[in-house]
C-alpha distance (Angstrom), angle and dihedral (degrees) to the residues before:
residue distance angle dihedral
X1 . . .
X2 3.78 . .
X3 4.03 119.6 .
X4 3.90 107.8 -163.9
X5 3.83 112.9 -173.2
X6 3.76 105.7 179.9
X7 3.90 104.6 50.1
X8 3.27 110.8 125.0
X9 3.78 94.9 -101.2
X10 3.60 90.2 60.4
X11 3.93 97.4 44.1
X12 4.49 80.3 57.1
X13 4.15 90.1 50.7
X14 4.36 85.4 53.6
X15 3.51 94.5 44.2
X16 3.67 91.7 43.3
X17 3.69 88.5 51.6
X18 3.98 91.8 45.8
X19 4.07 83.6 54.3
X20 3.89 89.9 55.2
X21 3.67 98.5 47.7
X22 3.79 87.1 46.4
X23 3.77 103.0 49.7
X24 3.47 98.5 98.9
X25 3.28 99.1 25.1
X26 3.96 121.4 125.5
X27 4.17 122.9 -125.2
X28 4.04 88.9 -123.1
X29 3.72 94.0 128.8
X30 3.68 96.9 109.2
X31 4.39 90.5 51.7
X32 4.03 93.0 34.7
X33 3.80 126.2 110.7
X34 3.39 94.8 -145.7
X35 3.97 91.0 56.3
X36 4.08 108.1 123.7
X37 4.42 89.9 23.5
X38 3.75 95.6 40.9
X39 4.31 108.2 126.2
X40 3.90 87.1 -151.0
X41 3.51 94.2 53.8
X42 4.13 93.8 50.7
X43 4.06 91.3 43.1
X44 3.83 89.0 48.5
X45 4.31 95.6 49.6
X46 3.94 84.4 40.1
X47 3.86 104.9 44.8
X48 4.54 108.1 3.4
X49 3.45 124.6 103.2
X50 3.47 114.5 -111.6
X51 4.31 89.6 -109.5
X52 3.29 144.1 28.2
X53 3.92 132.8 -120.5
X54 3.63 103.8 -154.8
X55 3.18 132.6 111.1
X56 3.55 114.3 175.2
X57 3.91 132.3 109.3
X58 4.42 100.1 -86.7
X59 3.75 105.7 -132.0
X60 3.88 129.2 -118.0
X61 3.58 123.9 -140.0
X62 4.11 114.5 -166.7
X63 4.12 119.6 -106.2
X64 3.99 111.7 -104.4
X65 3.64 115.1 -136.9
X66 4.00 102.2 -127.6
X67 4.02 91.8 167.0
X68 3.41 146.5 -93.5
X69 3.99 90.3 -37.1
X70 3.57 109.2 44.4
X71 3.55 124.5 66.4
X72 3.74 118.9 -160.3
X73 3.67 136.0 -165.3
X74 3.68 102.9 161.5
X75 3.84 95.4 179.7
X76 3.86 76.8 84.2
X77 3.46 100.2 47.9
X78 4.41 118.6 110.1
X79 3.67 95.6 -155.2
X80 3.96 94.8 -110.9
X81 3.54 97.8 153.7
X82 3.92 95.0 -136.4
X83 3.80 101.6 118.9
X84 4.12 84.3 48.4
X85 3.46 93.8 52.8
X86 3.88 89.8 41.7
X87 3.52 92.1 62.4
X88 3.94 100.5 41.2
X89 3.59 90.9 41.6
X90 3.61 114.8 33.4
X91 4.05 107.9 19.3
X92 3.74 90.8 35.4
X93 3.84 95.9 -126.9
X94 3.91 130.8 124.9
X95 3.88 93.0 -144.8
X96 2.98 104.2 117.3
X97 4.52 133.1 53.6
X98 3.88 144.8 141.1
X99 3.78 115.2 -91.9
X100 3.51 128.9 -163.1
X101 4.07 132.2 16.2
X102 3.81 129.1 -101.5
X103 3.44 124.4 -10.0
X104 4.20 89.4 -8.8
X105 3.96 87.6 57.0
X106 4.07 113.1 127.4
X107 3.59 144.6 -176.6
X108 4.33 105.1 -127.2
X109 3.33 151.1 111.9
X110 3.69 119.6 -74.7
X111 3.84 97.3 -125.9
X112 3.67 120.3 11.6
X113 3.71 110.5 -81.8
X114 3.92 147.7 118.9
X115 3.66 122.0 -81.0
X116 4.15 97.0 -112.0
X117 3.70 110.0 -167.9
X118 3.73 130.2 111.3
X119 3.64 92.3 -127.2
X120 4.31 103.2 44.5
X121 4.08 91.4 114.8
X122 3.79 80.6 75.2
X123 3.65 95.0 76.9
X124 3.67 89.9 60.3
X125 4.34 87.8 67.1
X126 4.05 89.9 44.0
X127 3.63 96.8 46.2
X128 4.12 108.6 98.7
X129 3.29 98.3 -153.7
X130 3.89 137.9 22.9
X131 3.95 104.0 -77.1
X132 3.85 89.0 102.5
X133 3.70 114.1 39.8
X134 3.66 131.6 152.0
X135 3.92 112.1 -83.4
X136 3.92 95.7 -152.0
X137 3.25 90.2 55.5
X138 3.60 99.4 43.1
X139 4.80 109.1 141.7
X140 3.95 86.2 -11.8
X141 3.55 102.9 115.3
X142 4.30 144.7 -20.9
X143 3.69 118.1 -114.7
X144 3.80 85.2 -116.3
X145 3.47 93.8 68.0
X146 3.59 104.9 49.6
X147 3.91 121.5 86.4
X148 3.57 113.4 -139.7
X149 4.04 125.4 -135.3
X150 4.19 124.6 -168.6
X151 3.40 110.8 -135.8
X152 3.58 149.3 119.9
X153 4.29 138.9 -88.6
X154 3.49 116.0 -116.8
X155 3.80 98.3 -166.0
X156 3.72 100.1 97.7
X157 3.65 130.5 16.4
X158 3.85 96.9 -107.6
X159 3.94 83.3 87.5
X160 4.04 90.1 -139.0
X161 4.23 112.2 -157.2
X162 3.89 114.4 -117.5
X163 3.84 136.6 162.2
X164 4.46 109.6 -129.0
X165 3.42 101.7 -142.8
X166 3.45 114.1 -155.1
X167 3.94 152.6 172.8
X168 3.81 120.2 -151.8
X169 3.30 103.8 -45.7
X170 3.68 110.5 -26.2
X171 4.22 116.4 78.9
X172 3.67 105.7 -126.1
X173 3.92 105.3 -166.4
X174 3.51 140.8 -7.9
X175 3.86 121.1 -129.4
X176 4.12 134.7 -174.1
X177 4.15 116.4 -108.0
X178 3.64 113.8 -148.8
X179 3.99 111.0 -99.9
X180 3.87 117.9 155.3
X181 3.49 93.4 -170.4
X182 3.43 109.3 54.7
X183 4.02 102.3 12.8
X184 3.48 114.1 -7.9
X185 4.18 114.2 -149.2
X186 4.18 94.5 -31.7
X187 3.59 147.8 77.1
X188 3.84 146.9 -169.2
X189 3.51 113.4 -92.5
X190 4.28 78.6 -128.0
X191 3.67 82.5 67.8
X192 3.85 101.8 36.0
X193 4.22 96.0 50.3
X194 3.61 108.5 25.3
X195 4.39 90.1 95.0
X196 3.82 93.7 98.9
X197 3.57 83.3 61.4
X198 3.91 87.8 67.9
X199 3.55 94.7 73.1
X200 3.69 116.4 32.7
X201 3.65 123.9 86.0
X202 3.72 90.8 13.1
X203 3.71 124.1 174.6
X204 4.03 102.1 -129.0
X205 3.95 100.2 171.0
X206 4.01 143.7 33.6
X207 3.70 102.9 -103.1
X208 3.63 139.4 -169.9
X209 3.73 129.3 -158.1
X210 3.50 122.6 -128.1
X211 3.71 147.8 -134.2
X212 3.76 83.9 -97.0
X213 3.51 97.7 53.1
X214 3.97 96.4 -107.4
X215 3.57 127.2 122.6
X216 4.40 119.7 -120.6
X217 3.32 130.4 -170.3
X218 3.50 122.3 -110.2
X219 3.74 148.1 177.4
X220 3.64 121.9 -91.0
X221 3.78 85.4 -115.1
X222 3.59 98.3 60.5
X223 3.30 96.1 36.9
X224 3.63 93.1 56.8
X225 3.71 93.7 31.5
X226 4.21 80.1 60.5
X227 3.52 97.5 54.1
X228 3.90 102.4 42.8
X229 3.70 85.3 49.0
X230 4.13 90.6 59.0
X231 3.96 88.8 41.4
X232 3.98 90.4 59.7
X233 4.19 85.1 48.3
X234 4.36 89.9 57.7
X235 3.77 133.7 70.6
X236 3.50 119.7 -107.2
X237 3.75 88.6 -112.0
X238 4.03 100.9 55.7
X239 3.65 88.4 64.3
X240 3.96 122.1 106.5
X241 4.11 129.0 162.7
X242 3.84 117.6 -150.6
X243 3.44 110.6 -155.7
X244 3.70 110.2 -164.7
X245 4.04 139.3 -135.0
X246 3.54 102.9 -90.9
X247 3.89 97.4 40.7
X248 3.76 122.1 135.1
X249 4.11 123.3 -126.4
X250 4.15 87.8 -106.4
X251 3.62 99.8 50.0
X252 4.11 90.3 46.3
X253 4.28 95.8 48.3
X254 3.75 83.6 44.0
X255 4.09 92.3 50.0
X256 4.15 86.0 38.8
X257 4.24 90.2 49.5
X258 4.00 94.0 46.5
X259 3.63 98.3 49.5
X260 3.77 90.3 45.9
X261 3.53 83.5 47.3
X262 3.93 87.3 53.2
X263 3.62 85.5 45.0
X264 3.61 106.1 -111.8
X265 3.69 125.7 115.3
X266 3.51 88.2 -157.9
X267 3.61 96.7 131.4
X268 3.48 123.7 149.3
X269 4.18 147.4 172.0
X270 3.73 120.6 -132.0
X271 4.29 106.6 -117.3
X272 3.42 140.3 33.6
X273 3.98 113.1 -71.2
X274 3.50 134.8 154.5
X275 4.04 116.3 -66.2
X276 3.55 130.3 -141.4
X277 2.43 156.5 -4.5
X278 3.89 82.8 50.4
X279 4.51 96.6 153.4
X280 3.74 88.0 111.4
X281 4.27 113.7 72.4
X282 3.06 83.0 -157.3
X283 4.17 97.5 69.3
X284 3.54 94.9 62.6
X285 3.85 107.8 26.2
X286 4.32 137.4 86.8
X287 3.76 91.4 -99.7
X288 3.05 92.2 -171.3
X289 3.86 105.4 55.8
X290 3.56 122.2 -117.5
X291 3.51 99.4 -104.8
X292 3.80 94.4 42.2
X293 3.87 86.5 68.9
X294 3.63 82.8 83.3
X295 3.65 91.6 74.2
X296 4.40 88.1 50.7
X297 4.03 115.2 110.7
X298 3.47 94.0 179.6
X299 3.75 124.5 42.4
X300 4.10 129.4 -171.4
X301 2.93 121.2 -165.2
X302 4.15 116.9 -167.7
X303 3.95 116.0 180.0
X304 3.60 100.8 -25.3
X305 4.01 131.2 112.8
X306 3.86 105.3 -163.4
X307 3.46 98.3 179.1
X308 4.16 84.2 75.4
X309 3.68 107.3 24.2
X310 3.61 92.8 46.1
X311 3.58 124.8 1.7
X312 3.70 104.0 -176.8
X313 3.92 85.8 56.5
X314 3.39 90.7 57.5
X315 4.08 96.0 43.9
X316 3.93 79.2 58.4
X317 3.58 96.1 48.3
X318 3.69 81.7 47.8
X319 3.71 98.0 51.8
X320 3.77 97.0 51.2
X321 3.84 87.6 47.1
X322 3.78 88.7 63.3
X323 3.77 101.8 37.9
X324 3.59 101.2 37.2
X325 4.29 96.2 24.8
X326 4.20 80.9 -137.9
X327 3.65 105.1 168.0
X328 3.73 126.7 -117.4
X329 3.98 118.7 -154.0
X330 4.04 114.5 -175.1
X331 3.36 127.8 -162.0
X332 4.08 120.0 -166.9
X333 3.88 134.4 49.9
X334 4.12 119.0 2.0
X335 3.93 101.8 -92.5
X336 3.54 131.3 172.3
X337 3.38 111.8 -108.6
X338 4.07 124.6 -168.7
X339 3.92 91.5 -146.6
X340 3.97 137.8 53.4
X341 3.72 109.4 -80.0
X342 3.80 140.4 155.5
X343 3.46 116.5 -126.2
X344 4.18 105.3 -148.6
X345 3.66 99.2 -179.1
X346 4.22 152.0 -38.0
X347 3.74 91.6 -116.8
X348 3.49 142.8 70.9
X349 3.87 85.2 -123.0
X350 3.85 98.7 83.1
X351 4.07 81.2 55.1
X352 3.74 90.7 61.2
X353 3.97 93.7 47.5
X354 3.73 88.3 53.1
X355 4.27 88.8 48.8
X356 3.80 82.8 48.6
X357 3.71 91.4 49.6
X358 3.99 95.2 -125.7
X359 3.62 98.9 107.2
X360 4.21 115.2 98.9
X361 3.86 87.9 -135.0
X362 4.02 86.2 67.9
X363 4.14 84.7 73.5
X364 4.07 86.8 62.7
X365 3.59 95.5 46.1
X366 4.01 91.1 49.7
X367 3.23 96.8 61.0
X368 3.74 93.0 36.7
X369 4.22 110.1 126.5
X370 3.98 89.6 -160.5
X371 3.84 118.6 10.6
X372 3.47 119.0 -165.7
X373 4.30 119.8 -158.1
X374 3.58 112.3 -169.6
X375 4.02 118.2 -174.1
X376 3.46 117.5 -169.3
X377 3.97 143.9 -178.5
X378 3.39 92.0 -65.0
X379 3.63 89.0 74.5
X380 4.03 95.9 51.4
X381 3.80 107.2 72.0
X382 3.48 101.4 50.6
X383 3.62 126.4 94.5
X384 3.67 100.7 -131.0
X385 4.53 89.8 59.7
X386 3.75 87.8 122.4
X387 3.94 90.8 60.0
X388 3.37 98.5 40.4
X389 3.58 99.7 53.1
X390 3.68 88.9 48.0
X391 3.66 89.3 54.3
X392 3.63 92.5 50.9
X393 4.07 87.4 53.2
X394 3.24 84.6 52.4
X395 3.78 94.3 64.0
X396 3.58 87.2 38.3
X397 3.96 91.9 67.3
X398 3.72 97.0 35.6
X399 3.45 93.8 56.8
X400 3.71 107.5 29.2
X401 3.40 102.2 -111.1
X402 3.83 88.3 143.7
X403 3.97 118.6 58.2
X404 3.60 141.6 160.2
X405 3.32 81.1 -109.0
X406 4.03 110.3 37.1
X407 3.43 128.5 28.3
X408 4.13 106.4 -162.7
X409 4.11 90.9 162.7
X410 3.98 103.7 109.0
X411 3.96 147.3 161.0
X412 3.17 127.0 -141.8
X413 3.78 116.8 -147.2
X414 3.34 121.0 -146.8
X415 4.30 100.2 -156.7
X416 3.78 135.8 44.4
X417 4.05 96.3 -120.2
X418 3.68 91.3 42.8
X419 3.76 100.3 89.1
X420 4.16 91.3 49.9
X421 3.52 99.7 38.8
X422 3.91 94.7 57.2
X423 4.20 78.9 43.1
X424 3.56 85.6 57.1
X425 3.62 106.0 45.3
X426 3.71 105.1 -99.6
X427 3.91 116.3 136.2
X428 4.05 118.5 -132.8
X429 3.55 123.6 -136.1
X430 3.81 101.7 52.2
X431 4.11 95.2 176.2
X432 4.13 94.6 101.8
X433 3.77 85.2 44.0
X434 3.53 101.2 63.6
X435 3.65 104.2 42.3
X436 4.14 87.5 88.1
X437 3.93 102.2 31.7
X438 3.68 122.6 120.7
X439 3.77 101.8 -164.3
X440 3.62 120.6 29.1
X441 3.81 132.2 -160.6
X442 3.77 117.7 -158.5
X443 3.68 105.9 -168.2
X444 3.84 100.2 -171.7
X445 3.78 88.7 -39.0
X446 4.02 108.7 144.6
X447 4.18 101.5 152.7
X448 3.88 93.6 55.2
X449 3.70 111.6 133.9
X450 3.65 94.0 -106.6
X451 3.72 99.2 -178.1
X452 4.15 81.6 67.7
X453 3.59 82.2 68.0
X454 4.64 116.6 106.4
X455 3.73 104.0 -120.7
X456 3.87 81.8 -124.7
X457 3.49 103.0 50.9
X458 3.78 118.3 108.7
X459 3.83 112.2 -126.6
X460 3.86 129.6 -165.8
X461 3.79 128.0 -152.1
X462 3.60 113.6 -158.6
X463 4.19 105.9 168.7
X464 3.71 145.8 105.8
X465 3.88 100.7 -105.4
X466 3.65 132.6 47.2
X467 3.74 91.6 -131.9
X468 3.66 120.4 139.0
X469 3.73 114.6 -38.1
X470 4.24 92.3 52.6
X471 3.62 93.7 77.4
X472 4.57 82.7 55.0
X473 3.93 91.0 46.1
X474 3.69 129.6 106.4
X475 4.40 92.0 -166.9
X476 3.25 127.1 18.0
X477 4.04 122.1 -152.0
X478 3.77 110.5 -168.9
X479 4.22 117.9 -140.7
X480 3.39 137.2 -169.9
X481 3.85 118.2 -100.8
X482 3.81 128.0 -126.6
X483 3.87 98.7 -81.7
X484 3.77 82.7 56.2
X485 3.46 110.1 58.0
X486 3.79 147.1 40.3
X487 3.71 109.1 -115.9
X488 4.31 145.5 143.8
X489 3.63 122.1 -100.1
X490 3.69 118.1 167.6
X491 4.31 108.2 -161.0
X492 3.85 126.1 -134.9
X493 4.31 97.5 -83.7
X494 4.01 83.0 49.4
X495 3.38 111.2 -100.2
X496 3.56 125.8 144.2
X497 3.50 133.3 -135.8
X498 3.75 153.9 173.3
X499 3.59 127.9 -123.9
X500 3.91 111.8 -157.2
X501 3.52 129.1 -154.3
X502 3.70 129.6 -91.5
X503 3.49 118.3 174.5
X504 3.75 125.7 1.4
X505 3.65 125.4 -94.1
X506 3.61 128.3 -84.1
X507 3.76 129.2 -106.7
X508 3.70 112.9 -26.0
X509 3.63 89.5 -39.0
X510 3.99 118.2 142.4
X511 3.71 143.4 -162.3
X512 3.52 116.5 -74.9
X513 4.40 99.7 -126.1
X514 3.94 83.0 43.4
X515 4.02 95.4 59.8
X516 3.58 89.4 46.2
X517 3.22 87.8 52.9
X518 3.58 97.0 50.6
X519 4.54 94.9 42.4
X520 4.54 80.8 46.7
X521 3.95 85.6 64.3
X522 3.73 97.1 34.9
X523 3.65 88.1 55.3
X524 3.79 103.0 42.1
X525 3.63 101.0 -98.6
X526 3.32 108.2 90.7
X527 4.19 120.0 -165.8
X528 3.53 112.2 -116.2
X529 4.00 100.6 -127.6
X530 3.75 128.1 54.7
X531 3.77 108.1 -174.1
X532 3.45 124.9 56.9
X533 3.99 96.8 -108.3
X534 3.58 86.2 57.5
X535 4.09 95.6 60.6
X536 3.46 79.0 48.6
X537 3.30 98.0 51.7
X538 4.00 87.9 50.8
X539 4.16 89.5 50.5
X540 3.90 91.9 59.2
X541 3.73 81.8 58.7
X542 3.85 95.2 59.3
X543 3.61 104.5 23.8
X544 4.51 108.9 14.6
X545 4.20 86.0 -170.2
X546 3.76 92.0 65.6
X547 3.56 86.6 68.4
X548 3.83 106.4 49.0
X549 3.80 96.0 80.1
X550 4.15 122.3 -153.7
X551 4.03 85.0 15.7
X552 3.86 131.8 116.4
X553 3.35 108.5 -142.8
X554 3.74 104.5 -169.1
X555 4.00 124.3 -158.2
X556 3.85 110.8 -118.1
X557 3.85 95.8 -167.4
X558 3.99 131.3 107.4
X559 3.40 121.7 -113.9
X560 3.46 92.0 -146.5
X561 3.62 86.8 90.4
X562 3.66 91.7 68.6
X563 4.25 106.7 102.1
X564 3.87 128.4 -94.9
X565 4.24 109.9 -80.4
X566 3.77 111.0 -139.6
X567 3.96 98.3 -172.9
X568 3.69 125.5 113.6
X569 3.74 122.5 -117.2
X570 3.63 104.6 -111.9
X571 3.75 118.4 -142.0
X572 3.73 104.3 -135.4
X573 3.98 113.1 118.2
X574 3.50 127.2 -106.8
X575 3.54 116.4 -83.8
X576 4.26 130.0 -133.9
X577 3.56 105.6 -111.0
X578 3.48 107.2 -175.0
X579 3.99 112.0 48.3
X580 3.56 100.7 175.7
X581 3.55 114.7 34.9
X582 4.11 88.4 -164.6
X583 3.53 101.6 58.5
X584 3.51 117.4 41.5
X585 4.78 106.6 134.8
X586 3.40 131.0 11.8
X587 3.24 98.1 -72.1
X588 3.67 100.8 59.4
X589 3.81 90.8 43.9
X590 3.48 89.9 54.7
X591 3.66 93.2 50.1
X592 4.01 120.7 107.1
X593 4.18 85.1 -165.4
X594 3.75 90.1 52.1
X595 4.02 94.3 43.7
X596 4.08 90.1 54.8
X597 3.83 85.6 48.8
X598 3.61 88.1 49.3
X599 3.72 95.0 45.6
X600 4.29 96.7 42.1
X601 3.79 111.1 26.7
X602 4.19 100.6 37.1
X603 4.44 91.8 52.8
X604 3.91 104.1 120.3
């Protein structure tokens, strides 16, 4: 049998087809966003007729308002069905359906209401033609004049892969890069409108506070001429470095070298995390990869919230939930989840009956092929950590969720510098640390309990934003941001990546390994590395996974070699750690986007 698909029959059935899907369509092409990446528009040049043959009166159909992030104009919209299935399927919310029959039929939701999910900017990459289009971005700029940059998010610590488009020197949009291991084709809105962020309340210049109180601006020699002239007035001991959340591998080994160079070990990650002993990868990574949760029946979930402290996780959870119907049981603060789950209990208690075998959940994870245990940062500021991650290795042996072959034991981190800092060496939970410092370096660190801080302690703010820690800092030193910079982040399951510059830097503002650099030889303890292959170079010594980028290295080493825990389980309940899923860094606070979300989408 022959199939022949461009006789001239056939070319008549596609343009026949394109005159269908185009009847009551509207002639917007010229004002649309999706003009120049539309599917419609590339179907009709390849396959339409060059006219139309109808005659009748094209229908309207009234614009939805979805919120602050989706813009609709459903007059455009083909009926397609991918932005409903999107939203049943994928974000796990029924917002979204077709309404009416015939020529009446619509695309909206079924009472009038936002679209709440933490992934609905998705719908504007799935939708062929322009009925959903980004609201932001709304007349600010054709895809033809954007210039596209592969790299990665920094928001979270999944480590999501996006493109920055940008023109000149502003970025313009945000947009998801295919990765099926860590988050296949989609992104958290977080991710996907945080970029306004990037360039409000910049810091443009080294400053220096006054006598008065004020900030001026400075050069970079004073200002570093200031603070190595206060370093040589401090012991060794009364120094501490901060690194903060959304610090790159570089920046953090430089910030670890000079303070050792100072001689302090004083050096210290910005967040809660887990605490030693931390020598083992394996005690504070997603052992189990993100992608390998697919292959999970059974998933537990103790003091963690995926769907806001990492939203791809949970759209994987979600997807093995509906393919494989594995069961998820959650113990710690009432959430809302977007699958079926079984919430066992608020308090680490319930986790003890199941160690202890007396719990009726133990039944499940006995029979369980592939059990998955996922702790999260509901576990990491409390005093009794130690305990309760011994407790959860103790369900981990008992019920074989570690194997030769499967490893279903995992952390999940809450911040993208998290994974490499503990890599490196640097300790979380810097609170206790700072209460007797003298001289404090913030590197990027804005959520720092700052009333911890000695009235008389001399505190530097090196960072992109003035967010919260500026108004506690003596000098400021102004760096670039993500989207300016090439630097290392390794994500929660361990893999390492680059993010690649964008845009250039703001102001006089400088990368944050580089002013270290600069403030080491000031001082008299100069780094040894001056180009950025160099610090590199120096991380492979310290930590030789930072350097094998877009690989998982996993760690193939027991825990059980980790030493007996003699603390108590303690039996207050779990705590929400993230309250606003919107605004989590700098950049998000400093985001107008992210501050409508915040104000619309979060109202009870």
């Amino acid at each position: 049998m022959k199939i022949k698909t461009n006789t001239p029959v056939a070319k008549k059935a596609r343009e026949g087809v394109m005159e269908f899907l185009l009847m009551n369509h509207p002639l917007d092409c010229p004002i649309c966003d999706q003009g120049g990446e539309c599917d419609l528009q590339d179907q009709s040049m390849a396959f339409g007729a060059d006219r139309g043959r109808f005659t009748e009166m094209k229908r309207s159909v009234v614009d939805k308002n979805l919120g602050p992030l989706v813009k609709t104009v459903m007059t455009r919209c083909i009926q397609c069905t991918r932005c409903v299935r999107f939203a049943s399927e994928v974000a796990g919310v029924q917002d979204l359906g077709m309404l009416g029959r015939g020529s009446g039929e619509e695309i909206g939701t079924y009472v009038e209401k936002l679209m709440t999910s933490e992934l609905s900017g998705n719908v504007i990459d799935i939708c062929p033609v322009g009925a959903l289009t980004s609201k932001p971005f709304a007349f600010k700029a054709r895809n033809w004049e954007l210039k596209g940059t592969e790299t990665i998010d920094v928001t979270d610590a999944v480590g999501s892969n996006i493109r920055v488009d940008s023109r000149g020197p502003e970025v313009m949009r945000i947009v998801p890069r295919l990765n099926e291991d860590i988050n296949e084709e989609w992104i958290s809105d977080k991710t996907r409108f945080c970029y306004d962020g990037l360039k409000r309340q910049r810091l443009n210049d080294p400053m220096i506070r006054g006598t008065d109180g004020r900030f001026k601006a400075v050069t970079w020699r004073d200002a570093l001429a200031v603070v190595a002239e206060v370093l040589q007035q401090v012991k060794p001991e009364e120094i501490t470095g901060v690194a903060g959340k959304l610090s790159d591998a570089e920046s953090m080994m430089a910030l670890k070298d000079f303070v050792n160079k100072m001689g302090s070990d004083k050096v210290l990650c910005e967040g809660n995390g887990p605490s030693p002993p931390v020598d083992l990868r394996s005690n504070y990574l997603m052992n189990t990869s993100i992608a390998g949760l697919e292959k999970a029946d059974v998933f537990l979930l103790v003091g963690t919230q995926p769907r806001v402290e990492a939203a791809m996780v949970n759209a994987r959870i979600r997807k093995t939930v509906r393919a494989t119907q594995a069961k998820v049981a959650y113990i710690g603060p009432p959430t809302d989840f977007n699958y079926d789950h079984e919430h066992l209990g608020t308090g680490p208690q319930t986790l003890v009956e199941i160690a202890e075998g007396r719990h009726p959940f133990c039944s499940t994870l006995q029979s369980a092929k592939n059990p998955v245990i996922i702790a999260g940062a509901g576990l990491f500021d409390r005093e009794d950590q130690d305990a309760l991650f011994s407790t959860i290795e103790t369900v981990a042996k008992k019920f074989n969720v570690v194997r030769p072959d499967w490893n279903g034991l995992n952390v999940l981190l809450l911040h993208a510098a998290q994974a490499a800092a503990l890599d490196l060496g640097l300790v979380a939970n810097p609170t206790e640390s700072i209460k007797s410092t003298k001289f404090l370096y913030l590197m990027g660190a804005d959520d720092v309990d700052l009333d911890k801080v000695p009235d008389d302690a001399f505190v530097v703010y090196q960072g992109h934003h003035g967010d919260k820690a500026v108004y506690r800092a003596n000098v400021i030193l102004p760096s670039s941001a993500f989207s300016e910079k090439e630097g290392t982040y390794e994500n929660t399951e361990g893999c390492t990546q680059w993010t690649i510059p964008a845009v250039p830097t703001v102001g006089d503002a400088r990368d944050d390994w580089k002013i270290l650099r600069a403030l080491s030889e000031v001082a008299g303890a100069q780094l040894p590395y001056d180009s950025l292959s160099g610090v590199r170079d120096r991380i492979s010594m310290v930590a030789p996974n930072l350097v094998h980028v877009d690989e998982r290295e996993p760690c193939t080493i027991s825990s059980e070699v980790k030493p007996p825990v003699k603390q108590q389980v303690s039996s207050t309940p779990f705590k929400t750690v993230v309250e606003n899923f919107y605004m989590t860094d700098a950049i998000t606070r400093a985001s107008k986007i992210m501050a409508q979300c915040s104000a619309t989408l979060l109202k009870k």
